[in-house]
N, C-alpha and C positions, 0 to 999 in steps of 0.2 A: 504494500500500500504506500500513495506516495505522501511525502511527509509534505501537506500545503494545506491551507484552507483557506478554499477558493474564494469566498466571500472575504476575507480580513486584508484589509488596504493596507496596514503596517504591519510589520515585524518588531520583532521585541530586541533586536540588536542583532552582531554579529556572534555574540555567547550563548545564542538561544538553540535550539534545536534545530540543525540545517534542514532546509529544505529542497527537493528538487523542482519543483514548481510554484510559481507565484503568481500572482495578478497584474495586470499591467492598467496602471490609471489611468492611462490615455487611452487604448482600445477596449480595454475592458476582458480581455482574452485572457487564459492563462497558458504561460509559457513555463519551459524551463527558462532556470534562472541563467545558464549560458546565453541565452539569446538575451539578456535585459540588462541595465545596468541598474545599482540600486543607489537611492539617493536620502538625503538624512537633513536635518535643519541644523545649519552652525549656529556658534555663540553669538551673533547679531542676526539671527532669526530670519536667515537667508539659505535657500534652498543650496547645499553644497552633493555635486556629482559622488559615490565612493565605489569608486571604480574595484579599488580590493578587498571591498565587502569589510571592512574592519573598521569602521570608523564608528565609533558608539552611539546608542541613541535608537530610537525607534527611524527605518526605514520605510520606503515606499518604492516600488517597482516598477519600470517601463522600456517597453519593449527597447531594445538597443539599435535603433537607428534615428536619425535627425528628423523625422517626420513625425514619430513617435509624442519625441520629445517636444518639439513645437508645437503637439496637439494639445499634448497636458498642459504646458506654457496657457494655449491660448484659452484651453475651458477652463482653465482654473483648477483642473482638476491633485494639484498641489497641492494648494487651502482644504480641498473637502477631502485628500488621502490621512493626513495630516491633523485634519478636525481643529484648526487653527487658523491665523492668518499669519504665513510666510512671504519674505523676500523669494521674488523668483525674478531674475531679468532676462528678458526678451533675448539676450544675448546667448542664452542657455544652450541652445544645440549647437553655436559655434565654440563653446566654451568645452560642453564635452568634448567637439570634436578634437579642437588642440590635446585635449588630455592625452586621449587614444593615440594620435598622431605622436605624442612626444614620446607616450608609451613605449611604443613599436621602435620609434629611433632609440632612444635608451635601451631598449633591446639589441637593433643591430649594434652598437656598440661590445655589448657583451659577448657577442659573437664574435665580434672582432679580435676582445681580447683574448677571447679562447682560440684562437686562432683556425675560425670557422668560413673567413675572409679570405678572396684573394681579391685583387686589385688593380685594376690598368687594363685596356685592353690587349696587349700581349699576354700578359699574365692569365687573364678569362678564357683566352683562346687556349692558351696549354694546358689551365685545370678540365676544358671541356673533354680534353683531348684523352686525360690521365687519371684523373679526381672524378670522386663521386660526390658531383653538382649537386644541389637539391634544388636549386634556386637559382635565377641571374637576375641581378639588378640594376636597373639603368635609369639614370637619371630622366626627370621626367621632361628637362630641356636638353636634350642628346639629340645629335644630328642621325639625322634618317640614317646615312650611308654607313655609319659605325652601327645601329642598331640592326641593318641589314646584313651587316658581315657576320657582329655575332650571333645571330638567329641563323644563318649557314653554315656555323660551325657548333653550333648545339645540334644541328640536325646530324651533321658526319658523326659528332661525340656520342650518342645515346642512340640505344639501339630502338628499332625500328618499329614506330606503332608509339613511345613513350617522348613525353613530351615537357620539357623543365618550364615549371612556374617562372613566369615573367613579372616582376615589381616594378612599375614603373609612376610612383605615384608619388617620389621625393623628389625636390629638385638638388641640383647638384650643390647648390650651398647646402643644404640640410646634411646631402651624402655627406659633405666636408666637416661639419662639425662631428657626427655623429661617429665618426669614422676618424675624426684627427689628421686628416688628409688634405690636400688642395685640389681644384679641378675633378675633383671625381663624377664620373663620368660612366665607365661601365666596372662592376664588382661581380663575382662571383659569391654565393654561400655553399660552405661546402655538411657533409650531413653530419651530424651532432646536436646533440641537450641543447646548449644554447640556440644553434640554428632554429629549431624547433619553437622555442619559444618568442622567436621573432616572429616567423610565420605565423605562428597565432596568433600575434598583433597584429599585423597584417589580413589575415582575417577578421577580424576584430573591426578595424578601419573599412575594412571593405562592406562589410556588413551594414557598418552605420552610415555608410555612406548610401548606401541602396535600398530603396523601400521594398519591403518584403511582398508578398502577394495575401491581399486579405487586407491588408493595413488600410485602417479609414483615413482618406485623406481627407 
């Protein structure tokens, strides 16, 4: 049986009895809680994003994409999960989004350091060639013809029918900080623990980025 009860708009904190399913205030639907992100009222009684589910306080749930969140923003449906009057601003879905976003780079970092990164387009070309890729990623202002070489050399590198995830949804200053690098441009990730938990921020992003199907707009 799953541990939720579908009618209860808040949670009793992060110490409470986990759950695999919650409510979402905005559609009203219940999901699992991978799909949602959960949110909580800070110390000046402003709605704060908690993305790692730990931040204390009774929570409130909704579906984890920008559509979601801007529903609840606009019905209000904050104040009445909540049974209060909270700060919520308008800015909300772009506010998560940075979150996630910065999320995911903090991660390819960690990858980095684990040394899950390769780097430069030479270097991409001979992990393709050698390495087990899991991922290529290129900056999301990369010139056509460098993104067209290495998409012909992932297809020589991996065998036939199997297809390496393309991330192309940072620009290359972001790659730069995130990575301690300059000019970056095209990287490889190669497979590993870290690797792994990059790509889930990256799904992550990508999710919240895209309206789901069913989702009330």
């Amino acid at each position: 049986m799953l541990a939720c009860t579908h009618d209860a708009e808040t949670d009793n904190g992060p110490r409470s009895a986990p759950a695999t399913e919650r409510l979402c205030i905005a559609t009203r639907t219940v999901k699992p809680v991978d799909e949602m992100i959960r949110f909580v009222v800070g110390p000046d009684e402003t709605v704060v994003p908690d993305l790692r589910r730990r931040l204390p306080g009774r929570g409130v749930w909704v579906t984890a994409n920008a559509t979601a969140i801007a529903e609840a923003v606009k019905r209000q449906a904050f104040r009445r999960g909540f049974k209060r009057d909270v700060g919520v601003g308008k800015d909300l879905p772009s506010l998560v989004e940075q979150l996630i976003e910065r999320s995911a780079l903090d991660a390819l970092g960690i990858a980095h350091k684990a040394g899950r990164t390769v780097i430069g387009f030479a270097r991409v070309e001979g992990a393709l060639a050698r390495q087990p890729v899991v991922a290529l990623i290129q900056a999301a202002d990369a010139g056509p013809e460098g993104v067209r070489k290495i998409a012909a050399a992932a297809r020589r590198g991996t065998p036939a029918g199997s297809d390496v995830p393309v991330i192309d949804v940072f620009t290359s200053a972001q790659l730069d900080l995130a990575l301690g690098r300059s000019n970056v441009i095209h990287a490889a990730l190669l497979a590993g623990a870290a690797s792994d938990g990059f790509l889930a921020r990256c799904h992550s992003l990508g999710r919240f980025r895209t309206t789901g199907p069913g989702e009330r707009a």
